[in-house]
C-alpha positions as CSV (number, residue, x, y, z in Angstrom):
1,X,64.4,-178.8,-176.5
2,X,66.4,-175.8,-177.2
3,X,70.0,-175.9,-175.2
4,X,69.9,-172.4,-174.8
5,X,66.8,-172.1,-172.8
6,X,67.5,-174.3,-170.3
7,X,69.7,-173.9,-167.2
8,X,73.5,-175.2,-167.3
9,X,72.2,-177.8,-164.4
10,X,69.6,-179.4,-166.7
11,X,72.2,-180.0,-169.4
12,X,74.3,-182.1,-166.8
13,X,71.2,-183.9,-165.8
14,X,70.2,-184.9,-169.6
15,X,73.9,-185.8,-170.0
16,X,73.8,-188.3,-166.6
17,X,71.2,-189.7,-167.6
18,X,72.5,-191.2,-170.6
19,X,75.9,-191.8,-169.2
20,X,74.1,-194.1,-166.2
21,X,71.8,-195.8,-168.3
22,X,68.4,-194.2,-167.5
23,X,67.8,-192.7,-170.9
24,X,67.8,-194.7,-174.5
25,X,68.5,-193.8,-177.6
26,X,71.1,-191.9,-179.6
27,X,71.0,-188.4,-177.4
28,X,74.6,-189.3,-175.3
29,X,76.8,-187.3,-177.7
30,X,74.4,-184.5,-178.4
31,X,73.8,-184.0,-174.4
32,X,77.4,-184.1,-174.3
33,X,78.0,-181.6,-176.8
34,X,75.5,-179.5,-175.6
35,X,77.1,-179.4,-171.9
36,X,80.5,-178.6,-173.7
37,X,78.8,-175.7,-175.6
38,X,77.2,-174.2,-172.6
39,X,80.4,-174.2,-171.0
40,X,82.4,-172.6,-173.9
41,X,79.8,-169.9,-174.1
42,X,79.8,-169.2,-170.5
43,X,83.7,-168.9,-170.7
44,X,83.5,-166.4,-173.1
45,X,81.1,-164.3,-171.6
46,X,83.7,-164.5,-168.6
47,X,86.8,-163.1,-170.5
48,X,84.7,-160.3,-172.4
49,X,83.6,-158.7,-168.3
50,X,87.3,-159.4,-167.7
51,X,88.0,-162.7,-166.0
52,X,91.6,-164.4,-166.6
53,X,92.9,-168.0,-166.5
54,X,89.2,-169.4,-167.3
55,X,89.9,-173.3,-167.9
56,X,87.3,-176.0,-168.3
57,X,88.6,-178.5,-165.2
58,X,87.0,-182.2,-163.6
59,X,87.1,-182.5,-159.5
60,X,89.4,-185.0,-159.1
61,X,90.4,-185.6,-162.3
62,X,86.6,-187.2,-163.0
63,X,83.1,-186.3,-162.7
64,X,81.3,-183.2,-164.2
65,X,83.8,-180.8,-166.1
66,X,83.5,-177.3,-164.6
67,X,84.4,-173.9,-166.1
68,X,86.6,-171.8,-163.7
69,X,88.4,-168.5,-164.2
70,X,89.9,-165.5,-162.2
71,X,87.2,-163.0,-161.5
72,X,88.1,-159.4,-162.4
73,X,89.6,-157.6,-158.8
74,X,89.7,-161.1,-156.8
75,X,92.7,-162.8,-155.8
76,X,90.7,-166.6,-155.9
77,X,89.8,-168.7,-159.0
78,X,85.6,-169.7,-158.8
79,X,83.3,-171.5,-161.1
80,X,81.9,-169.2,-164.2
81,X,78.3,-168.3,-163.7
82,X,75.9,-170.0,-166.2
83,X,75.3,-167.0,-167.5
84,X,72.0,-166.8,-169.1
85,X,70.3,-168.0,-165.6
86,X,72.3,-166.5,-163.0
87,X,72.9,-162.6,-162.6
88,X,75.5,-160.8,-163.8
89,X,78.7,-160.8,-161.6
């Protein structure tokens, strides 16, 4: 499957898989990596429409790593869109 065609939600869901045992094989690094590219990419779309202090964070410390940033005009940091499935902000 092509990591690019599929939403940012599915890569987390391949990833979990591995990571609780409900997938075999050798995929656990690549459905890692792939999660890590999405977010990259979706970070840099951020900064070229504008958005400041974008940072790849974890609630808590653990669990899913997130990509937030400072939206152009708003005084509040929010998760970065997964850009190629959600509309432009």
């Amino acid at each position: 499957m092509m990591d690019r065609l599929v939403p940012l939600e599915t890569l987390y869901a391949r990833f979990a898989a591995f990571a609780e045992g409900r997938a075999q094989g050798t995929g656990c690094w690549a459905a890692h990596e792939a999660v890590i590219d999405r977010l990259a990419a979706n970070q840099r779309v951020a900064e070229t429409y504008g958005w400041t202090s974008c940072a790849l964070e974890r609630a808590g410390g653990t669990g899913q790593l997130r990509a937030f940033g400072l939206p152009p005009s708003e005084c509040q940091r929010r998760l970065i869109p997964d850009w190629p499935f959600e509309p432009r902000y």
